[in-house]
C-alpha positions in Angstrom: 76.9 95.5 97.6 78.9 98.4 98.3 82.1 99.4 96.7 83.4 99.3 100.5 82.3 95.8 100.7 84.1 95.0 97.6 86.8 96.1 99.0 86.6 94.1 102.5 86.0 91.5 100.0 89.2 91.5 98.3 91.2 91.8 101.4 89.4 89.1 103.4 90.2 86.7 99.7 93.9 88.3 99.9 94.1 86.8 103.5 92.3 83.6 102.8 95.4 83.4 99.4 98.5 84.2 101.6 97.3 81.5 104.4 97.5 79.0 101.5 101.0 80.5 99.8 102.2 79.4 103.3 100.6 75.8 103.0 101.8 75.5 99.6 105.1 76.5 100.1 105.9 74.3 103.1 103.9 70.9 102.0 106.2 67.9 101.7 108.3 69.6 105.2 106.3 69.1 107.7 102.7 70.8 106.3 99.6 68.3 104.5 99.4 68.8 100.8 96.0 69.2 101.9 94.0 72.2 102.4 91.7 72.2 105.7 88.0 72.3 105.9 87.6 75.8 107.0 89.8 77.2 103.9 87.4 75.7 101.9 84.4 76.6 104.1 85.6 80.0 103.9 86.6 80.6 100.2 82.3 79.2 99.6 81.1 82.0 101.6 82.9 84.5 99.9 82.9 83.1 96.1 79.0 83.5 97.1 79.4 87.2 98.2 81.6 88.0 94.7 79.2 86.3 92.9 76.5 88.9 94.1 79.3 92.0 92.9 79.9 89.8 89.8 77.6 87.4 88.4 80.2 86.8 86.2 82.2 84.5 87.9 81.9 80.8 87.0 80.5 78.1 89.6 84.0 77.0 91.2 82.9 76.2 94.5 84.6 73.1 96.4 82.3 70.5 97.1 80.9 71.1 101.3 83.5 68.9 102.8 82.4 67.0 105.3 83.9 66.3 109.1 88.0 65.4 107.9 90.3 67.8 109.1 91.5 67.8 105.9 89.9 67.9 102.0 91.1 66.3 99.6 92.1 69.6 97.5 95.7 70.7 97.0 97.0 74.3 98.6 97.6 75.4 94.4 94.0 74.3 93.2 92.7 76.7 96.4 95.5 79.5 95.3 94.4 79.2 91.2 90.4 79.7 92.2 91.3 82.5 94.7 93.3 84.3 92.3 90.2 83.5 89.4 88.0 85.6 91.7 90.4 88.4 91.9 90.7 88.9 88.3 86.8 89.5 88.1 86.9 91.7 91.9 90.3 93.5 91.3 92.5 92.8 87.9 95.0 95.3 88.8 95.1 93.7 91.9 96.3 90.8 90.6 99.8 91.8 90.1 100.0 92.7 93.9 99.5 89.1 95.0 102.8 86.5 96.1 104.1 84.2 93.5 103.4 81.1 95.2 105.7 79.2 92.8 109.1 81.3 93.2 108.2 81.4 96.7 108.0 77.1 96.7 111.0 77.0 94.4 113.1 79.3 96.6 111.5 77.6 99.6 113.1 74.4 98.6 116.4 75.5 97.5 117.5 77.3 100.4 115.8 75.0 103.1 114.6 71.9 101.9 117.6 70.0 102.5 117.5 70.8 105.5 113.5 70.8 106.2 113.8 68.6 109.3 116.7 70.7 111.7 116.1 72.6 114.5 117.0 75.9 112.6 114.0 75.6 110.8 111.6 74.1 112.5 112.5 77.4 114.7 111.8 79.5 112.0 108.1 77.7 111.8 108.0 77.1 115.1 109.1 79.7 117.1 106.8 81.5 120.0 106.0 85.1 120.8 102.9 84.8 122.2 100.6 83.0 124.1 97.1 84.2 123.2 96.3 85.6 119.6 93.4 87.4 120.4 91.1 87.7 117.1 88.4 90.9 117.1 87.0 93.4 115.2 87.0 96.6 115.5 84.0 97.5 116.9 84.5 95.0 120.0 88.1 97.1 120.8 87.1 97.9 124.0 85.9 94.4 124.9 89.2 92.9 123.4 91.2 95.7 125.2 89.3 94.2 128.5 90.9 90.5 127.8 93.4 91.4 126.9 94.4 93.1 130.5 92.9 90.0 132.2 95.0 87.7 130.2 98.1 89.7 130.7 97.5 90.2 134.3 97.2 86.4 134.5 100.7 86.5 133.1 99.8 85.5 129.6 101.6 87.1 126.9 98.6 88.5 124.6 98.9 89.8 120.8 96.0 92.8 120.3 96.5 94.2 116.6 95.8 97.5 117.6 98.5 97.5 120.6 101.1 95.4 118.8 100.5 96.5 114.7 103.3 99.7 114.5 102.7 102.4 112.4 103.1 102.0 108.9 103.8 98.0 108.7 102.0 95.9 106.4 98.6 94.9 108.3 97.8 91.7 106.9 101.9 90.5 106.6 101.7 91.3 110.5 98.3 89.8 111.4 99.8 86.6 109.5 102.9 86.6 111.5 101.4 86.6 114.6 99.0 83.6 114.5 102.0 81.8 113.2 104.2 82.5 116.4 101.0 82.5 119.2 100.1 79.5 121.0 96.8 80.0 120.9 94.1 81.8 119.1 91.2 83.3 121.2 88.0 84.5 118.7 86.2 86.8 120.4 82.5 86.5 119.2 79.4 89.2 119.5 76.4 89.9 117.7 79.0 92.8 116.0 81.6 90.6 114.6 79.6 87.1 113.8 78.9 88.2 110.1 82.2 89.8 109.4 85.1 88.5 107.5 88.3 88.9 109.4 87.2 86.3 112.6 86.6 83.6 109.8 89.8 84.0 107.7 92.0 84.0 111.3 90.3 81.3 112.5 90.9 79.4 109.1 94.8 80.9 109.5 94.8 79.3 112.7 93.4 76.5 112.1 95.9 75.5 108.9 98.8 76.1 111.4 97.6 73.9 114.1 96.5 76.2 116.7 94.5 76.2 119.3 91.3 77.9 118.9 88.7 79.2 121.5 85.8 80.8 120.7 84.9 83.3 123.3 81.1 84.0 123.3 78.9 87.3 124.5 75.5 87.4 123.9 75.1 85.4 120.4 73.5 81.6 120.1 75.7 79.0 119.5 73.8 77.7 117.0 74.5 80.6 115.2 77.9 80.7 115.0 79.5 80.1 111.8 80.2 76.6 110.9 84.1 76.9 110.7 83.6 78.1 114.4 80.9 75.6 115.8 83.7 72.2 115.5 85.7 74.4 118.5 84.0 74.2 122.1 83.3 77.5 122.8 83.2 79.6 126.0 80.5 82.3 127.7 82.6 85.5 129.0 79.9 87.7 129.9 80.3 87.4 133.6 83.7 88.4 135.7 83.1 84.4 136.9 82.8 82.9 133.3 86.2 84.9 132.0 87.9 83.7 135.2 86.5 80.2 134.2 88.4 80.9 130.6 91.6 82.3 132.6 92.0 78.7 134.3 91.1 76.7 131.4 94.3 78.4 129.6 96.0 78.6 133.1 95.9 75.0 133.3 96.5 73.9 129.2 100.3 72.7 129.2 100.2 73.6 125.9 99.5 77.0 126.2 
C-alpha cells in the first residue's frame, strides 16, 4: 500500500475518532453511551487495511455486530483503539488529535446543568441544510448535477466543494455540516464504492440520527458496502428516477 493510501488512511481513522469525541462528549445529554453499528463496521475495514501497512498492530477488532442499532461498546473503548492504530500509522500524529476527556469535562461544566434547554439543544440541533450531499471527488460533476436539481426543487443543499471556503479546516467543516443537515444523500458509483470518505459520513450521519439515502448509478446493490445496504437505496440514472428521489424528499415532513 502506498504511502498515499496511508495517508487516506489516517484521515478517514481521524474522521471515524472525531465522530466518536462528539458521542463521547455528549452521552448521558441526550446521545447513547453506545457506539453504532456502522462505527464499528467501519473502524474493521480499516484496522484490516493498517494491518496490511503494519502487521504490527494487535488483533483489536470489535466483534461483527449484528442487526442493533446500537453495540454494546462505549464511545471511549472505540476512541482508545482508534488512537492505538494511530500510534503504529502516524506517532507524531498523535499529538494532533482532540482530547476527548477535557473536551467531556469542559462539556459538562459549562452545559450539563443545563443539557435539557432549548439553548442547547439549539446548539445540537440547529439546521442549515436540508440535503448533505456525500461524494467523492471524482463524481464532482455528477454531485454538481444534484445538487442543482435539488436546489431548484427549493432544497437547501451542502456540496463541500461549493460550501468548504478557502483555508478552513476540511474535516472540522465536513463534520459541521452533517451535524446541522437534515438529511444525508450518498451518492454511490462504481468510482466511489471502495473509497473511504462515503463510509465514515455515512457512519457520521448515522451516529447523529440522520436520514440517509443512498443514491445509486450503475453499481449492484449487493455490492454495496454493508454499513450502506440497511438504508433503502435509490436508482438516479434516469431524469425520471431523480425526479422519483426529488418527490420522495419533496414529500418527507422531516426533510
Amino acid at each position: 500500500m502506498s504511502e498515499f493510501n496511508r495517508n487516506n488512511l489516517v484521515k478517514a481513522l481521524k474522521y471515524l475518532y472525531d465522530s466518536e469525541v462528539y458521542g463521547y462528549v455528549h452521552e448521558g445529554y441526550g446521545h447513547s453511551p453506545y457506539v453504532s453499528v456502522d462505527a464499528i463496521n467501519n473502524f474493521n475495514v480499516l484496522l484490516v487495511q493498517a494491518q496490511q501497512l503494519e502487521p504490527t498492530i494487535p488483533g483489536i477488532t470489535f466483534e461483527k455486530p449484528k442487526q442493533d442499532r446500537w453495540v454494546r461498546v462505549c464511545h471511549v473503548e472505540l476512541l482508545n483503539a482508534i488512537k492505538a492504530v494511530l500510534e503504529y500509522l502516524a506517532p507524531d500524529y498523535i499529538t494532533e488529535l482532540r482530547d476527548f476527556e477535557l473536551e467531556r469535562k469542559h462539556y459538562k461544566e459549562n452545559w450539563g446543568n443545563r443539557a435539557n434547554t432549548r439553548e442547547v439543544n439549539k446548539y445540537n440541533t440547529d439546521i442549515s441544510y436540508d440535503i448533505f450531499l456525500s461524494y467523492t471527488a471524482g463524481d464532482a460533476h455528477v454531485a454538481r448535477e444534484l445538487r442543482d436539481e435539488f436546489e431548484s426543487a427549493g432544497f437547501k443543499c451542502f456540496m463541500a466543494e461549493k460550501d468548504v471556503k478557502v483555508g478552513e479546516d476540511w474535516n472540522n467543516d465536513i463534520r459541521k455540516s452533517i451535524m446541522h443537515s437534515k438529511s444525508v444523500v450518498l451518492l454511490i458509483t462504481p468510482r466511489s464504492i471502495n473509497k473511504h470518505w462515503p463510509l465514515m459520513e455515512t457512519g457520521a450521519a448515522w451516529a447523529l440520527g440522520k436520514k440517509i439515502i443512498p443514491a445509486i448509478i450503475n453499481v449492484d446493490i449487493d455490492k454495496l458496502p454493508d454499513p450502506v445496504k440497511r438504508y433503502q437505496a435509490r436508482f438516479i440514472e434516469t431524469m425520471q428516477q431523480r425526479k422519483e428521489l426529488i418527490k420522495q424528499l419533496s414529500d418527507d415532513s422531516s426533510i
